[in-house]
NUMI-355680 format. One record per residue: x, z, y of N, C-alpha, C in turn; residue in one letter. Coordinates in steps of 0.001 Angstrom, whole numbers, plus 500000, padded with zeros to 6 digits. Layout:
BEGIN
NODE|X|Z|Y|X|Z|Y|X|Z|Y|A .
...
***
This chain:
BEGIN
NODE|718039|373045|303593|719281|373783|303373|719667|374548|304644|X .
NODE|719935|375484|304250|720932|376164|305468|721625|375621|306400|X .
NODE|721469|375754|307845|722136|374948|308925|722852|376179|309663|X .
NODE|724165|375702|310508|724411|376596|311286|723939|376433|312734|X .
NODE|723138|377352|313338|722445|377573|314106|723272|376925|315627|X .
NODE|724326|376995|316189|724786|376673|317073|726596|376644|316866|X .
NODE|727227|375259|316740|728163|374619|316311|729815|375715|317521|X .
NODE|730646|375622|317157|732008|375655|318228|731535|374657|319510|X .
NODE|732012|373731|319639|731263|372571|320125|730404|372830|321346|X .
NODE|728837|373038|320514|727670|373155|321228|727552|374388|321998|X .
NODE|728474|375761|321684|728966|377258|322381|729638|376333|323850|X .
NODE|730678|376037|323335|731632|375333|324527|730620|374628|325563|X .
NODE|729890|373865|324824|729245|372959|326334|728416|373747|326752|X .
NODE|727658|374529|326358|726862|375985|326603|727459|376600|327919|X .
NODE|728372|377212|327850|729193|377722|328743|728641|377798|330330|X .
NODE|728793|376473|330809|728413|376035|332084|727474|376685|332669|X .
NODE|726555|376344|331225|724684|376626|331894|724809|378041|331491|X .
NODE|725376|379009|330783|725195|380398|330739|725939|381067|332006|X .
NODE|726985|380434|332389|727327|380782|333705|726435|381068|334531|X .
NODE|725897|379632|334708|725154|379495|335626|723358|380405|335592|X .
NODE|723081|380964|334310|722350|381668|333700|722672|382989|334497|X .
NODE|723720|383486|334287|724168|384787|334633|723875|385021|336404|X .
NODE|724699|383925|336752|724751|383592|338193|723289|384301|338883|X .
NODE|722403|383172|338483|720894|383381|338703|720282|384683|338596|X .
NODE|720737|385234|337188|719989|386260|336687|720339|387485|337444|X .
NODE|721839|387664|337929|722574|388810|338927|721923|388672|340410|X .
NODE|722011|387472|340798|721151|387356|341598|719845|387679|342187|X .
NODE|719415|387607|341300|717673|388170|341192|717515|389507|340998|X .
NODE|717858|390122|340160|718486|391440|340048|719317|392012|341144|X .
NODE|719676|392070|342322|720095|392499|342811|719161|392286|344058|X .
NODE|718716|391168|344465|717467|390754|345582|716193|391153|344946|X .
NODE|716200|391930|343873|714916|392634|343066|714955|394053|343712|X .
NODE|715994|395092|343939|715680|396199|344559|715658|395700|346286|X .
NODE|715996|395255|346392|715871|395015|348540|713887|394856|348236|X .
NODE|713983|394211|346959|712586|393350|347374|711009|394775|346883|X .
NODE|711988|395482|346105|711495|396582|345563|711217|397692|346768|X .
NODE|712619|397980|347365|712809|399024|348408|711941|398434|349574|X .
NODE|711444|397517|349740|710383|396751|351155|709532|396501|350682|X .
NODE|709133|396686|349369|707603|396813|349029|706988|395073|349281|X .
NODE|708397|394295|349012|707326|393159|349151|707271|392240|347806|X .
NODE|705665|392656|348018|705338|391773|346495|704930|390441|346066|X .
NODE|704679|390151|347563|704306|388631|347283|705300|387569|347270|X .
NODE|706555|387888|347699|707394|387538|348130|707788|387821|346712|X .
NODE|707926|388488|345946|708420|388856|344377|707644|387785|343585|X .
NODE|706492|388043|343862|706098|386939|343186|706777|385012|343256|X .
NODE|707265|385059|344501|707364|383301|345050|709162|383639|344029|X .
NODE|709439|384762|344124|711091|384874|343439|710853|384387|342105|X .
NODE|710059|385376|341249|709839|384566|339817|709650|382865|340285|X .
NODE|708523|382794|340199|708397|381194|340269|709522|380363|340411|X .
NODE|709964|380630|341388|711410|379767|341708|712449|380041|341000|X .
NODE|712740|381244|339945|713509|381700|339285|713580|380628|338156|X .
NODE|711998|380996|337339|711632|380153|335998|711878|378671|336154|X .
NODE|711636|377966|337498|711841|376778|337809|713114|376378|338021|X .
NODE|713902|377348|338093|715455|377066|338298|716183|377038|336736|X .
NODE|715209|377740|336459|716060|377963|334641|715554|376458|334177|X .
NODE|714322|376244|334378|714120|375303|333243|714867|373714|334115|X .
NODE|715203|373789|334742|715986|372460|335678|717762|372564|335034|X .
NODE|717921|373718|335083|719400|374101|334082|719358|373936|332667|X .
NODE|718363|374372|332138|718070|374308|330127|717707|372929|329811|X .
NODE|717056|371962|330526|715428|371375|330453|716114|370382|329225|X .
NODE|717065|370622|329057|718128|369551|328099|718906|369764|327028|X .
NODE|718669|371340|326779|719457|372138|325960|718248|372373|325057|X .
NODE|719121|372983|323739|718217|373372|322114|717176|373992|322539|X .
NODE|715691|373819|321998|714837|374936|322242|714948|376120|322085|X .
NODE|715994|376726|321377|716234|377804|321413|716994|378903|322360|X .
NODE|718051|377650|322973|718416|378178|324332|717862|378568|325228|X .
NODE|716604|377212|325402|715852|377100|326630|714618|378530|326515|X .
NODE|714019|379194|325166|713545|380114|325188|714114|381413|325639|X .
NODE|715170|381576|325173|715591|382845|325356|716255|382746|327092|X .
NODE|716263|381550|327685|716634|381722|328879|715542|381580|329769|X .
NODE|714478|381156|329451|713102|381310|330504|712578|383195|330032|X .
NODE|712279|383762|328748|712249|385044|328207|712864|385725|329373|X .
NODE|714261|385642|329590|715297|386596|330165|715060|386385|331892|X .
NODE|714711|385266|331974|714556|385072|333301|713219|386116|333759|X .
NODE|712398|385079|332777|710984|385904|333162|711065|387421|333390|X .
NODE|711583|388276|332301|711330|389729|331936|712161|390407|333543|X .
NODE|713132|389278|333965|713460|390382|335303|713003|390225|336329|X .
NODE|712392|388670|336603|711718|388684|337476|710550|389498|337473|X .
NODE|709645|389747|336523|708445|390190|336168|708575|391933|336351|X .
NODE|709698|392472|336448|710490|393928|336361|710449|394045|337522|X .
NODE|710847|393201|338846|710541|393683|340143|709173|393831|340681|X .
NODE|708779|392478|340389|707276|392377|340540|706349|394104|340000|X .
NODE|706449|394260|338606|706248|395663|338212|706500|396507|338599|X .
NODE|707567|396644|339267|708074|398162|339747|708074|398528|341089|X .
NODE|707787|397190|342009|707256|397221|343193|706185|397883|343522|X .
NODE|705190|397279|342201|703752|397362|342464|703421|399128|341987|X .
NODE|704816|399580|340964|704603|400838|340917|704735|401882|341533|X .
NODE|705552|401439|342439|706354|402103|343449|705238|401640|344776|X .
NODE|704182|401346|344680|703370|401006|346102|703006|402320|346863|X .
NODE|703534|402454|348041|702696|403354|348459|703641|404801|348887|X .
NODE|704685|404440|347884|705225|405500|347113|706439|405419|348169|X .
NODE|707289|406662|348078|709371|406526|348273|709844|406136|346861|X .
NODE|710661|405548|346970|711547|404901|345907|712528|405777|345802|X .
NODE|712296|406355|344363|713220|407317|343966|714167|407122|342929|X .
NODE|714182|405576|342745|714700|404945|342033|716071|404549|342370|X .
NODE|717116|405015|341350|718636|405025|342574|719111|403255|342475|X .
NODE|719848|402695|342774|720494|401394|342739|720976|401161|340997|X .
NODE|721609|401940|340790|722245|402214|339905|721146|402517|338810|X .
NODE|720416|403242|338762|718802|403162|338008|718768|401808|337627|X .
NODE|718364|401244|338844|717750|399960|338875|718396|399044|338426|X .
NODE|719904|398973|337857|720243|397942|337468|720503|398196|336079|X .
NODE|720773|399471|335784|720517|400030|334171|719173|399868|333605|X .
NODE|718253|399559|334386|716301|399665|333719|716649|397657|333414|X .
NODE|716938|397328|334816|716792|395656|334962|717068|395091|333638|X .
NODE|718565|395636|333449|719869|394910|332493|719722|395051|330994|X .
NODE|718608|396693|330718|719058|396617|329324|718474|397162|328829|X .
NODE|716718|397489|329410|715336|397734|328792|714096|396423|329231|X .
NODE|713531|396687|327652|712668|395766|327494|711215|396340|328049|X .
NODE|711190|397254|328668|709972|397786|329081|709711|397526|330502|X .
NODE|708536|398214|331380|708054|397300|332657|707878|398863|333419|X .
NODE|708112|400211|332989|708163|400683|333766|709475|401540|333943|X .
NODE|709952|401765|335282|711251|401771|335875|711129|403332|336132|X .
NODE|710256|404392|336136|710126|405297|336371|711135|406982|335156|X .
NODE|710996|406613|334044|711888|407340|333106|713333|406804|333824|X .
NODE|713757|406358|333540|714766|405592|334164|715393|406385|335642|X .
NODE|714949|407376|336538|714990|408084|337434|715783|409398|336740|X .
NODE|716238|409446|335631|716900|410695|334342|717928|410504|333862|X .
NODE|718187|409257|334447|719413|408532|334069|720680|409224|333657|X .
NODE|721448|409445|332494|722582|410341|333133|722229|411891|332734|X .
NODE|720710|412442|332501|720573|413636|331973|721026|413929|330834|X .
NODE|720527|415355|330303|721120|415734|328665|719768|414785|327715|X .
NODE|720566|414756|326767|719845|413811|325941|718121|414432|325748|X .
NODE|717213|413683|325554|715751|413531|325057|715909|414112|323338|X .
NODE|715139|414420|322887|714669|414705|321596|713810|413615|321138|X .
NODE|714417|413338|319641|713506|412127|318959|714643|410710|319194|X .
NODE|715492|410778|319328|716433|409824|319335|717206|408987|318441|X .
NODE|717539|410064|317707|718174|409408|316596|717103|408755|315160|X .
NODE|715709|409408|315162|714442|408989|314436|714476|407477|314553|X .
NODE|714312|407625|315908|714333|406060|316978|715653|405010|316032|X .
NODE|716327|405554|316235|717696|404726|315976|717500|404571|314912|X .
NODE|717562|405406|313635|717151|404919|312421|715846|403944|311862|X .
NODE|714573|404531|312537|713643|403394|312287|714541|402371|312552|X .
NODE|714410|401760|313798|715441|400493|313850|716061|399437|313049|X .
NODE|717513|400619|312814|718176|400140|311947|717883|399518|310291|X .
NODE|716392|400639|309949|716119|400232|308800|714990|398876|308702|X .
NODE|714134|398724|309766|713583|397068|310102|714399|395682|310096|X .
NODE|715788|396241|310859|716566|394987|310744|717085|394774|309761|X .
NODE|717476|395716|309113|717383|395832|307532|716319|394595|306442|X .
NODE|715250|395483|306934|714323|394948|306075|713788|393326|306617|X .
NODE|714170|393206|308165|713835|391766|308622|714977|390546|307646|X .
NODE|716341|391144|307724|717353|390293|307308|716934|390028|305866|X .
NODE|716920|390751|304796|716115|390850|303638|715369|389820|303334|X .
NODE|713938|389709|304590|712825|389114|304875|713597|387327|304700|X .
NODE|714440|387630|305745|715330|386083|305882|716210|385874|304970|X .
NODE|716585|386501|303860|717316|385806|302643|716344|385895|301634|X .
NODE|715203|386093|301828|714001|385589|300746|713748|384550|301045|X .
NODE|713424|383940|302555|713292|382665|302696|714078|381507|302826|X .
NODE|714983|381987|302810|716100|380920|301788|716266|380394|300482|X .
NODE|716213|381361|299776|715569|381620|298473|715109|380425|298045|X .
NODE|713489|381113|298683|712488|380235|299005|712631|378399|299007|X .
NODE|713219|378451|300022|713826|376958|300229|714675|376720|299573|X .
NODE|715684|377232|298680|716672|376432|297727|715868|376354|296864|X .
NODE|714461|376987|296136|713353|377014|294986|713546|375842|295064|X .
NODE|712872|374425|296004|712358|373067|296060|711277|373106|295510|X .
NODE|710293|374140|295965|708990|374186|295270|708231|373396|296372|X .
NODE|706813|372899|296005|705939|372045|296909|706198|372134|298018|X .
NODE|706436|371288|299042|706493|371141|299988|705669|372265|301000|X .
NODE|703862|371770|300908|703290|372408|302046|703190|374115|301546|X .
NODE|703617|374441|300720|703177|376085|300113|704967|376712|300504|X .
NODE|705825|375647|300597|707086|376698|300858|706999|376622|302488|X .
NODE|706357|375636|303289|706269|375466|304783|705189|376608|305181|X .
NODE|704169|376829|304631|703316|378087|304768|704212|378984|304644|X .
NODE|704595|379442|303483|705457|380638|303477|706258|381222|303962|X .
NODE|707430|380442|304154|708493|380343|304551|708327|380999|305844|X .
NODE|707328|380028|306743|707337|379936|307674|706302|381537|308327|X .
NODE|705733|382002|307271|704913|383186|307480|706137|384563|307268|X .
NODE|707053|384330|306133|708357|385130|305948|708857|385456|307073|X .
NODE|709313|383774|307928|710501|384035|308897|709629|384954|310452|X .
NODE|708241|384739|310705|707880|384883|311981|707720|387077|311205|X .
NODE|707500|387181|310319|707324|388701|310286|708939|389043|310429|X .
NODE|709989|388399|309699|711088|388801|309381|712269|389341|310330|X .
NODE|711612|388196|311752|712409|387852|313019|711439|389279|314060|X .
NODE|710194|389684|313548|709742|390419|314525|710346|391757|313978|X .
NODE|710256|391996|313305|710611|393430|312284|712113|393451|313323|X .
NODE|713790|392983|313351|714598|392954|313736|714486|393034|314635|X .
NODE|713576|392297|315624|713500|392186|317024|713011|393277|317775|X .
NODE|711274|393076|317325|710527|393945|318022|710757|395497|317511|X .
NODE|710507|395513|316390|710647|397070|315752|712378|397673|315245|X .
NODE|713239|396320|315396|714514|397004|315091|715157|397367|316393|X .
NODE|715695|396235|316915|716773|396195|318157|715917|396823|319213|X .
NODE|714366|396600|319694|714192|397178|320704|713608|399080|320339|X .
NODE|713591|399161|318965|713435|400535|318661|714482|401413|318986|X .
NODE|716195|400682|318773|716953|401286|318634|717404|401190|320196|X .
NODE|717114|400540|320969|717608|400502|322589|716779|401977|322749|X .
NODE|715465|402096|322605|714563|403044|323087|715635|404694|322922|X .
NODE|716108|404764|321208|716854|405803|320935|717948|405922|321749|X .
NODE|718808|404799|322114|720086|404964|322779|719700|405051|323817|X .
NODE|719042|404900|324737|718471|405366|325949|718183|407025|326399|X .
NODE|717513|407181|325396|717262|408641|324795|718457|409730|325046|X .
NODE|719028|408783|324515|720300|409869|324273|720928|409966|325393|X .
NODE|720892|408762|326877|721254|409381|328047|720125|409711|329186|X .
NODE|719435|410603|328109|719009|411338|329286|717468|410323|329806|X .
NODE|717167|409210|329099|715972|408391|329510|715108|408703|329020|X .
NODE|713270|409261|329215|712358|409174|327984|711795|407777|327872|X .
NODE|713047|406999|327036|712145|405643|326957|711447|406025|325284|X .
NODE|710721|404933|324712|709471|404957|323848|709485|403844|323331|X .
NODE|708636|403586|321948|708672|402587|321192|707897|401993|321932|X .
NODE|708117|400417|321846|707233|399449|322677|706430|398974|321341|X .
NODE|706739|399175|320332|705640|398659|319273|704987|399691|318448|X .
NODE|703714|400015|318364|703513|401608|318148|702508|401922|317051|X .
NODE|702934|401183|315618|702020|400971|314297|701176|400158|314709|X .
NODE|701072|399087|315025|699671|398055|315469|699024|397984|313971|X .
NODE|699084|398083|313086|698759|397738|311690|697788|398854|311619|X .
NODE|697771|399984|312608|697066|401420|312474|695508|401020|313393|X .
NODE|695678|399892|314398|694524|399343|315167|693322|399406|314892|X .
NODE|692151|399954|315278|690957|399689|314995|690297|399113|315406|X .
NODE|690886|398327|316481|690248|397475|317474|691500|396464|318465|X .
NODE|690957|395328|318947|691426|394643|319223|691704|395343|320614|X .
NODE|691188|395950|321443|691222|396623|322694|692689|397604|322600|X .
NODE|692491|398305|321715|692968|399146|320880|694679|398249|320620|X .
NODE|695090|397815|319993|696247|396723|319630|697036|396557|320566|X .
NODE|696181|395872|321913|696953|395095|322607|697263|395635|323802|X .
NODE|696191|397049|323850|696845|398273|325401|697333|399345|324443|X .
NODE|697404|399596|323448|698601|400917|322874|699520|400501|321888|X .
NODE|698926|399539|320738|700024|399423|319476|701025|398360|320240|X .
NODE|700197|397062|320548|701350|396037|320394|702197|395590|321563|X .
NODE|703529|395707|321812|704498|394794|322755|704068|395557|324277|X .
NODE|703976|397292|323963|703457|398108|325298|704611|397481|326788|X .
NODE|705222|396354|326682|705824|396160|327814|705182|394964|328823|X .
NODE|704403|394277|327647|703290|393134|328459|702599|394071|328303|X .
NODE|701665|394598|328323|700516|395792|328884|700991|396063|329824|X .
NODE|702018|397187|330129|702459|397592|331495|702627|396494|332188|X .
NODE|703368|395583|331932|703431|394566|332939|702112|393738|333301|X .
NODE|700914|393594|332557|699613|392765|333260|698908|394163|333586|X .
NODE|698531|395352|333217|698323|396106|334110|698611|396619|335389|X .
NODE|700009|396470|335902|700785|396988|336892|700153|395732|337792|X .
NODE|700652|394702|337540|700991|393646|338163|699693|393030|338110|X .
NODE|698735|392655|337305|697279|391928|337185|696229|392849|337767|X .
NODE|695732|393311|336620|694810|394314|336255|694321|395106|337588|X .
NODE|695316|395983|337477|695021|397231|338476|695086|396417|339878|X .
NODE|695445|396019|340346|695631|394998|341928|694391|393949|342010|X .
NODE|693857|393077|340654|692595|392450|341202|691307|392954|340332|X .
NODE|691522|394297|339894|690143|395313|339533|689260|395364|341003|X .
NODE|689647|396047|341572|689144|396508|342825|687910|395325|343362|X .
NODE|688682|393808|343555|688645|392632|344237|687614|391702|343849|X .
NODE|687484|391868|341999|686903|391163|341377|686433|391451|340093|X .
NODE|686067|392609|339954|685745|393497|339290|686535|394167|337427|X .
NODE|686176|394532|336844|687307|395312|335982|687031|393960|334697|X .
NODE|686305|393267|334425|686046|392358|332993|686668|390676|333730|X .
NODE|686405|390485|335240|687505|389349|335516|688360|389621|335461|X .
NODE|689372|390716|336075|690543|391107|336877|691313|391034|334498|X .
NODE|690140|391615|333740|691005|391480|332070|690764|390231|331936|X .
NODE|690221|389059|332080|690172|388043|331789|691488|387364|332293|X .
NODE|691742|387508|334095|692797|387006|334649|694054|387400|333699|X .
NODE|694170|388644|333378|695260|389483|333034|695749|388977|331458|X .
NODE|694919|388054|330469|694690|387521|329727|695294|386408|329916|X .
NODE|694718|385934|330483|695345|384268|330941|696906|383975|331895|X .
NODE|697212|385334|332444|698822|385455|332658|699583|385607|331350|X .
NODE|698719|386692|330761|699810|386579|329061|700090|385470|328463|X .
NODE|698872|384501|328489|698550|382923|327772|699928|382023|328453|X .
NODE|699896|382568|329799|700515|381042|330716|702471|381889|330529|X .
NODE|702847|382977|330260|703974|383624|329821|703990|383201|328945|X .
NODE|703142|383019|327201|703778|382513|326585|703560|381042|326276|X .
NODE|703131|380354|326909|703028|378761|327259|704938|378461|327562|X .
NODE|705486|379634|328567|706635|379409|328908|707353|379867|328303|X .
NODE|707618|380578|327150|708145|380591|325910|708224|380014|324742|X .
NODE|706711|379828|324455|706206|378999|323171|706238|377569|323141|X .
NODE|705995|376867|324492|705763|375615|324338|706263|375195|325199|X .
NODE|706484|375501|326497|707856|374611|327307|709000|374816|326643|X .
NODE|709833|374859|326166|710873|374996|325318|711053|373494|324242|X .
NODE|709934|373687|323758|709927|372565|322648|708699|371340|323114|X .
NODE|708388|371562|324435|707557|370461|325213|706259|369770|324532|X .
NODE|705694|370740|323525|704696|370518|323101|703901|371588|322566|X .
NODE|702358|371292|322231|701490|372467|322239|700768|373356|323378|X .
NODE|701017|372776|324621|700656|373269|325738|699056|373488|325432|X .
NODE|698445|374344|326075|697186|375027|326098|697089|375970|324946|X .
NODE|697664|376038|323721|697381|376596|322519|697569|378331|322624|X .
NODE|698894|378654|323203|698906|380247|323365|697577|380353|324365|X .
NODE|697533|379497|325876|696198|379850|326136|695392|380534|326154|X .
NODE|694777|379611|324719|693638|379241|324218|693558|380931|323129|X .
NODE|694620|380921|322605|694880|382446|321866|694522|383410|322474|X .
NODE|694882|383307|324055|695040|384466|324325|693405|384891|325330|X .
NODE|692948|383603|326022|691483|383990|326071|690522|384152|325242|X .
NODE|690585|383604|323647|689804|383915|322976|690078|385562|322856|X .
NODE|690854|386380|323078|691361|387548|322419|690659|388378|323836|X .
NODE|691058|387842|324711|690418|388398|326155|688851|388631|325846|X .
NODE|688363|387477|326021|686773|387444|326171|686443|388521|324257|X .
NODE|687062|388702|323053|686657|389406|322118|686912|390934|322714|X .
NODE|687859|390931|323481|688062|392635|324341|686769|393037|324882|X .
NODE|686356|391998|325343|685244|392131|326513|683979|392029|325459|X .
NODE|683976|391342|324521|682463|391617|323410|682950|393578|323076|X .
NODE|683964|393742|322664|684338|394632|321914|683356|396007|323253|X .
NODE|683741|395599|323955|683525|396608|324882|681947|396771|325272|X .
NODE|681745|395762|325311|680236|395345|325340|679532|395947|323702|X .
NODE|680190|395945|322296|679279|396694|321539|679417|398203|321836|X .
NODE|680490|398692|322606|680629|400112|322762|679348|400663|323852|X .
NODE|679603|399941|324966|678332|400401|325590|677053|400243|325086|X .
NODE|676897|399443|324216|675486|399300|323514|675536|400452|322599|X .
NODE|676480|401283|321808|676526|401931|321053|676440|401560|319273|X .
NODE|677433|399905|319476|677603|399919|318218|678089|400317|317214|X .
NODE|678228|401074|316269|679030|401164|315243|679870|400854|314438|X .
NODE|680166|399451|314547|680608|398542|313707|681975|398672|313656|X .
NODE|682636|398726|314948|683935|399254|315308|684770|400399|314298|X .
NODE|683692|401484|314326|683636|402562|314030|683708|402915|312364|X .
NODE|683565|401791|311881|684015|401676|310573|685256|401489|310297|X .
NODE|685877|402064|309373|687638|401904|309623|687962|400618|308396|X .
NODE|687279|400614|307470|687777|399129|306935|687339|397565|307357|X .
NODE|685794|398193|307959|685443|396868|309082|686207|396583|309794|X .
NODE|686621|398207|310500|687604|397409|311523|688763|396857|311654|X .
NODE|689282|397803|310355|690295|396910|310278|690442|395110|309665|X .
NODE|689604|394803|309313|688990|393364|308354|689117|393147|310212|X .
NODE|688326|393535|310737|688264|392643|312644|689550|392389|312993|X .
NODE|690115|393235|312874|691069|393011|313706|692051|392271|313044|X .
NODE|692819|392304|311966|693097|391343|311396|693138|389987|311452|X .
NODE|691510|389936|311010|690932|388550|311102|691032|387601|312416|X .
NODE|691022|388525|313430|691328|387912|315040|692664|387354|315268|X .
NODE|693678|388773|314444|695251|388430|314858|695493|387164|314259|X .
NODE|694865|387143|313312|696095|386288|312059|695247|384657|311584|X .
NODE|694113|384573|312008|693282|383516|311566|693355|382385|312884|X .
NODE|693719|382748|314146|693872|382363|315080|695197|381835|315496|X .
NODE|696272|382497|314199|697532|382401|315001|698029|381434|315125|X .
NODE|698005|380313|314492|698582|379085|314705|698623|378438|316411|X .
NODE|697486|378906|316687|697333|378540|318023|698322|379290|319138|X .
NODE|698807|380141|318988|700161|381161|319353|701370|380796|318959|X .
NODE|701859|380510|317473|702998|379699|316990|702782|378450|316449|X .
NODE|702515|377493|317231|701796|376024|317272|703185|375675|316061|X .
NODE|702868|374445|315484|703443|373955|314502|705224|373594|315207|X .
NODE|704542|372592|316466|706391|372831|317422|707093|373443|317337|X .
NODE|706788|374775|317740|707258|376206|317683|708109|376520|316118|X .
NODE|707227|376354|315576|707834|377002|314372|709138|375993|313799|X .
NODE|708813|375214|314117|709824|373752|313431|710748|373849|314145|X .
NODE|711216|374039|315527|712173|373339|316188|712773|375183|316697|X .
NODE|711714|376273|316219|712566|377779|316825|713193|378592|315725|X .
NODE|711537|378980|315221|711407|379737|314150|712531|379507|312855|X .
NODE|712106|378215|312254|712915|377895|310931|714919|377830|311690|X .
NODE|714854|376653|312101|716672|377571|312763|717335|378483|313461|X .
NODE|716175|379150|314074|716392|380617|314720|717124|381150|313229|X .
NODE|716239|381144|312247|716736|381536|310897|717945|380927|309944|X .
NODE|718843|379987|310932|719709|379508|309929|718773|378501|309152|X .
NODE|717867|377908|309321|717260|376970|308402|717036|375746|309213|X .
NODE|716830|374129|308492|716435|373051|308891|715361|373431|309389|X .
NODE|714558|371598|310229|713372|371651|310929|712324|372364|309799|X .
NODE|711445|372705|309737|710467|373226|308150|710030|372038|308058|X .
NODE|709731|371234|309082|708203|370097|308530|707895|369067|309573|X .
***
């Protein structure tokens, strides 16, 4: 049955630790441009760490759902200096203060550079933006009163826990990924930012290579490119430096997916190097000059088959029980 997600009550005792959330998070954000403007990155790096470790010593006791969205929020700004340092290497920082705390505060993306327009006449393609959006969250909410539905049915147990549970994870991304952060992209737009969809038809993919550096979540791309990739290419050549860059995505969402609900550890991982090392076959039939790719219903059957046959290991059963189903207003699923 329908639960309410977070009580009067449980807001009130909340309080403290969102204070203290904020506290942290202004903090960092503000010792993010000194750390930006001095170009020091290693030192950005020891900031995250100690950041995420400070959140989860404040949450480590609160709903999993708290504790996600407050390691998420932590992470994405620590991970924003780190990025924009590394973009800015070399470089003058033309990035104003005031930039920098409008990119920090209220884009989901990793590069800080549009963001230098701040304040101009509006971009073209804005309001497109805004409407896609609006009509995903649309169609996500929809998504989530089918699976209610669903669950007042009292049909078999393990076929409404499949479902349900396949409903709520498309239902919650549609709102999320393709609504709210579509429609930030438009309102951005409109002052003067060229920000861009961070999710860009992945369903159009022909390849797994393909998916995960243009269609899907382009703000972890920029961010393990900026920050991984391009910095230990050079060092350790271009198929470790994607392997490493792989296994930072894995251990990000280890600290989303499964510290939160303190179980399932290794499983995003494990997702996310199998997906690494298939980049690296993928690439390996190109230089051989395979074809196989090159088929558009093969490929799409590949790619598919990679995303979605694997996924459990990404939204481990924890996950879904203790986020997913009352993220949605619903009991544990199972």
């Amino acid at each position: 049955m329908p639960v309410m997600l977070i009580s009067i009550d449980m807001l009130s005792a909340l309080i403290p630790f969102l204070l203290c959330f904020l506290g942290l998070n202004t903090v960092i954000t503000l010792l993010g441009y000194w750390l930006i403007k001095n170009q020091m990155i290693a030192l950005s790096w020891l900031v995250m760490a100690l950041s995420i470790a400070g959140i989860y010593l404040i949450f480590r006791h609160q709903h999993p759902i708290v504790m996600m969205l407050a390691v998420i929020a932590i992470t994405f700004t620590a991970m924003k200096i780190i990025a924009v340092a590394e973009g800015y290497k070399g470089k003058r920082l033309t990035l104003s203060f005031k930039q920098w705390l409008v990119f920090a505060g209220g884009w989901a993306g990793m590069r800080a550079q549009p963001f230098e327009t701040l304040g101009g006449p509006p971009i073209a393609g804005a309001w497109p933006m805004i409407r896609f959006g609006v009509s995903r969250v649309a169609f996500g909410a929809i998504l989530i009163g089918l699976a209610h539905l669903i669950v007042n049915l009292q049909l078999d147990h393990q076929f409404t826990y499949i479902c349900v549970s396949i409903i709520l994870l498309v239902g919650l991304s549609l709102i999320l990924h393709f609504g709210f952060l579509s429609i930030s992209a438009g309102m951005y737009r409109l002052q003067g930012v060229n920000t861009y969809l961070l999710f860009r038809q992945p369903a159009t993919a022909t390849s797994l290579t393909e998916f995960w550096s243009k269609r899907w979540n382009i703000a972890f791309s920029e961010m393990t490119s900026v920050a991984i990739f391009r910095p230990l290419k050079n060092k350790f050549g271009a198929a470790a430096a994607l392997m490493l860059a792989f296994a930072f995505s894995g251990l990000l969402h280890e600290l989303a997916l499964s510290l939160p609900v303190n179980a399932g550890y290794g499983l995003p991982m494990l997702y996310f190097m199998l997906h690494g090392v298939l980049v690296l076959f993928e690439k390996w039939l190109t230089l051989r000059r395979v074809k196989f790719l090159q088929h558009p219903i093969w490929a799409h059957v590949w790619v598919f088959f990679w995303l979605v046959i694997p996924m459990p290991l990404l939204f481990h059963t924890a996950f879904i029980n203790h986020v997913i189903w009352p993220l949605a207003g619903l009991g544990v699923g199972g």
